[in-house]
SEPA-920904 format. One record per residue (C-alpha): x, y, z; residue in one letter. Coordinates in steps of 0.05 Angstrom, whole numbers, padded with zeros to 5 digits, always signed. Layout:
N
XYZa...
***
This chain:
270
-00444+05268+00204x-00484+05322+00162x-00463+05364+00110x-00476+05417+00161x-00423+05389+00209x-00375+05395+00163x-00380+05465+00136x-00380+05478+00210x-00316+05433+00214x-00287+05457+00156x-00293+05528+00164x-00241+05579+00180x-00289+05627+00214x-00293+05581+00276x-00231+05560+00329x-00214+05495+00345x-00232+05505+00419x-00303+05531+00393x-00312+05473+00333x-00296+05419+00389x-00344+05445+00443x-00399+05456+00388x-00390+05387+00357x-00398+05343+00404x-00462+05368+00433x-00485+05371+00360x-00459+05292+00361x-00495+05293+00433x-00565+05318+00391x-00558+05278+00327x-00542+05206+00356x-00579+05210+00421x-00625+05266+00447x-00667+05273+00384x-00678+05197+00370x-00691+05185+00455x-00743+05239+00447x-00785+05220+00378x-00774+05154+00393x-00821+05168+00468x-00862+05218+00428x-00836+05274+00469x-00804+05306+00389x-00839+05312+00325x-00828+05353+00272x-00852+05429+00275x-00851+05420+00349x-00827+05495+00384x-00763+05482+00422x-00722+05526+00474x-00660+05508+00506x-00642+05534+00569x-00563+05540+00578x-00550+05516+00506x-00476+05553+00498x-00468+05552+00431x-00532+05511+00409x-00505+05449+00391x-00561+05401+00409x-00606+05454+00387x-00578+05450+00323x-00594+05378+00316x-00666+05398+00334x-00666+05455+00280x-00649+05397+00224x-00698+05348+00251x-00754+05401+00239x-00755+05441+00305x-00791+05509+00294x-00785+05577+00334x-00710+05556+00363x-00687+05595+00420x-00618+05580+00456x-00607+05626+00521x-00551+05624+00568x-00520+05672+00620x-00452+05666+00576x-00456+05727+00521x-00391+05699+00475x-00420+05632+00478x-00484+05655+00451x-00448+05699+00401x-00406+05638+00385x-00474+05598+00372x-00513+05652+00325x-00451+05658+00283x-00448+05577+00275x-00524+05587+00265x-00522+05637+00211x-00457+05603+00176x-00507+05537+00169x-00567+05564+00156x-00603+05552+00215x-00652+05590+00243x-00639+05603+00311x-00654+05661+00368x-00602+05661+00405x-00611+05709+00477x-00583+05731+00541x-00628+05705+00603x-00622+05679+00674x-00682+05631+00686x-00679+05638+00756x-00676+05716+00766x-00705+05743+00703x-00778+05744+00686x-00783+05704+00616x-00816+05742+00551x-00884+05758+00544x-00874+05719+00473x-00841+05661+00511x-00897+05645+00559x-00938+05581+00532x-00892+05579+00478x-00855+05513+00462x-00875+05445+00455x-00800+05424+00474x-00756+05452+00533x-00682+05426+00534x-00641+05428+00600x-00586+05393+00598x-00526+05397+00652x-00556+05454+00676x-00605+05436+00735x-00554+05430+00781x-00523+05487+00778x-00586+05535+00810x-00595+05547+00871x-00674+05535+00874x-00693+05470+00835x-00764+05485+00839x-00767+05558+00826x-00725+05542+00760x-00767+05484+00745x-00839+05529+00765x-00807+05594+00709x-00792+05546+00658x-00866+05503+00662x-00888+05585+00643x-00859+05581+00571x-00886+05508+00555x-00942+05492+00519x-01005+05453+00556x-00983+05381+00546x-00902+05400+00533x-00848+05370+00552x-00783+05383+00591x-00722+05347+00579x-00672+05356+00638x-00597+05312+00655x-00544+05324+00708x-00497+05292+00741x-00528+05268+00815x-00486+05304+00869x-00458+05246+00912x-00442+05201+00838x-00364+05194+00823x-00360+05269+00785x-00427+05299+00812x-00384+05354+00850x-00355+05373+00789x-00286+05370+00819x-00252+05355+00750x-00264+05420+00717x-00219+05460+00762x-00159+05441+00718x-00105+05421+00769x-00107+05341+00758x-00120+05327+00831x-00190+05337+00812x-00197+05273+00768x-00206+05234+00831x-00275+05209+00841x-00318+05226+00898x-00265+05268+00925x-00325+05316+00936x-00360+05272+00997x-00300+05279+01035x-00294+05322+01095x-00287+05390+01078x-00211+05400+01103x-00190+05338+01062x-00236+05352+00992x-00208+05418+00998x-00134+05398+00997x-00151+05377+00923x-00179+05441+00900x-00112+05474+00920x-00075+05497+00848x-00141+05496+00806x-00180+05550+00772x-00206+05603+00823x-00274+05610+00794x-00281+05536+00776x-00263+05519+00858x-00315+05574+00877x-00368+05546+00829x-00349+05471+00864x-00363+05494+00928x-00428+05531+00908x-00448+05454+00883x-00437+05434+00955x-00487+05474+00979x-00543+05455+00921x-00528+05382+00928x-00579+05362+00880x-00587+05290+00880x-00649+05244+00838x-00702+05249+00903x-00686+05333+00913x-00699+05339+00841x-00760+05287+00845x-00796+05332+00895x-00782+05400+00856x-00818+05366+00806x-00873+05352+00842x-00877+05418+00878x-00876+05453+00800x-00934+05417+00781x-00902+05366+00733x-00916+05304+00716x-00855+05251+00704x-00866+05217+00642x-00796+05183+00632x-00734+05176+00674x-00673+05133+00653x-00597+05129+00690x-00529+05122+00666x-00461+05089+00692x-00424+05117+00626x-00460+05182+00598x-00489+05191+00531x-00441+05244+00525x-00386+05205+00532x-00387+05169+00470x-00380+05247+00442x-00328+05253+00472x-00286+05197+00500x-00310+05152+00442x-00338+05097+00501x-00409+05060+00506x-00471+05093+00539x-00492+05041+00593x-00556+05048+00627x-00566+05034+00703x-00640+05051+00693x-00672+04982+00724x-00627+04973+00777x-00625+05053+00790x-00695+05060+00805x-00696+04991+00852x-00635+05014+00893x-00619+05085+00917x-00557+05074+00923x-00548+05056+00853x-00578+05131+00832x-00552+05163+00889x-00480+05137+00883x-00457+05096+00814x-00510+05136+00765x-00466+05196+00726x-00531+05217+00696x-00595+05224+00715x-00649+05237+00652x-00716+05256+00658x-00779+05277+00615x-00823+05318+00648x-00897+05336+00621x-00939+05398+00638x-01002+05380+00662x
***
């Protein structure tokens, strides 16, 4: 890694718990998202680039060292973004970090046509209107930009996000497509706003063909799309192989719908 990784590492201002969660989406940026996105043409230095739910900015970072101009990280999470400007400023990175809900908040008259880049990563699913989020967010790009945007398809082994509510049982894959009585029985003991946020998922249930035609109805045109049986991610942090499903994902639906972790697309305004 960078000499920037480890003063980051290496530094006494920053937890453990914050050091881990920022490096490996700065791992995330450095050995995948920025060489995926020069290598389609979708990143080149000087481009403008927002993230949308970037926590503490560590992908963005990555973007910032590559050459990325005008960074600005928002999230709904104010100590994550706190976390992320004073990582930032301890680097030397220029980065605005801000407050904002993309889905209920009107974005900033100095936002609007404004980047060349958006980043959306694992965030998607999480909103309750695909298309209104996707329709605010085509406001801030340039003519021509692009949109980068991942997550988990809903009815895939984790895509109910059952395994972040902390009580073990939810490690089990596609515990989340069982009937409600019996998905429910392994939500028992977990986190209380983790199991609510769960069964908000339930109701958004966004899967590759929802998503596909929120695109559509936004106005975008998809320029890329790629699908994953082990996650970039995971090589961040479980140390195993990314392995596309891309070919065989876009032949079968069952094979998006069902055995795909990740769904990736790059999405141009036209």
């Amino acid at each position: 890694m960078t000499d920037f990784y480890k003063k980051i590492m290496d530094s006494s201002e920053i937890t453990e718990n914050d050091k881990y969660y920022w490096g490996y989406m700065y791992g995330l940026g450095v050995e995948t998202v920025v060489p995926y996105l020069k290598k389609l043409g979708a990143f080149k230095k000087g481009d403008s680039v927002a993230e949308i739910g970037s926590a503490e900015g560590g992908v963005l970072a990555a973007f910032v060292e590559e050459g990325a101009n005008n960074a600005l990280g928002t999230d709904i999470s104010i100590s994550r973004l706190e976390m992320g400007d004073k990582i930032a400023k301890l680097g030397g990175l220029k980065i605005e970090f801000t407050s904002h809900d993309i889905l209920t908040q009107e974005p900033r008259a100095d936002w609007k046509n404004a980047y060349d880049l958006v980043l959306l990563r694992d965030v998607i699913e999480h909103l309750d209107d695909t298309a209104l989020a996707l329709k605010n967010i085509k406001n801030i790009m340039k003519p021509g930009g692009f949109l980068f945007v991942s997550f988990p398809p809903y009815y895939s082994p984790f895509g109910g996000h059952q395994h972040t509510i902390g009580n073990g049982k939810g490690m089990y894959p596609y515990v989340h497509i069982l009937p409600d009585s019996l998905f429910y029985s392994f939500l028992k003991g977990g986190r209380e706003n983790d199991i609510w946020e769960v069964k908000r998922l339930q109701d958004i249930k966004l899967t590759p063909k929802k998503f596909l035609k929120a695109t559509a109805e936004a106005g975008f045109e998809v320029f890329q799309s790629d699908y994953y049986f082990i996650r970039p991610v995971f090589k961040m942090k479980f140390g195993l192989p990314t392995v596309k499903t891309t070919a065989l994902a876009k032949a079968i639906p069952f094979v998006r719908n069902y055995l795909s972790l990740e769904a990736c697309y790059i999405l141009r305004k036209v």
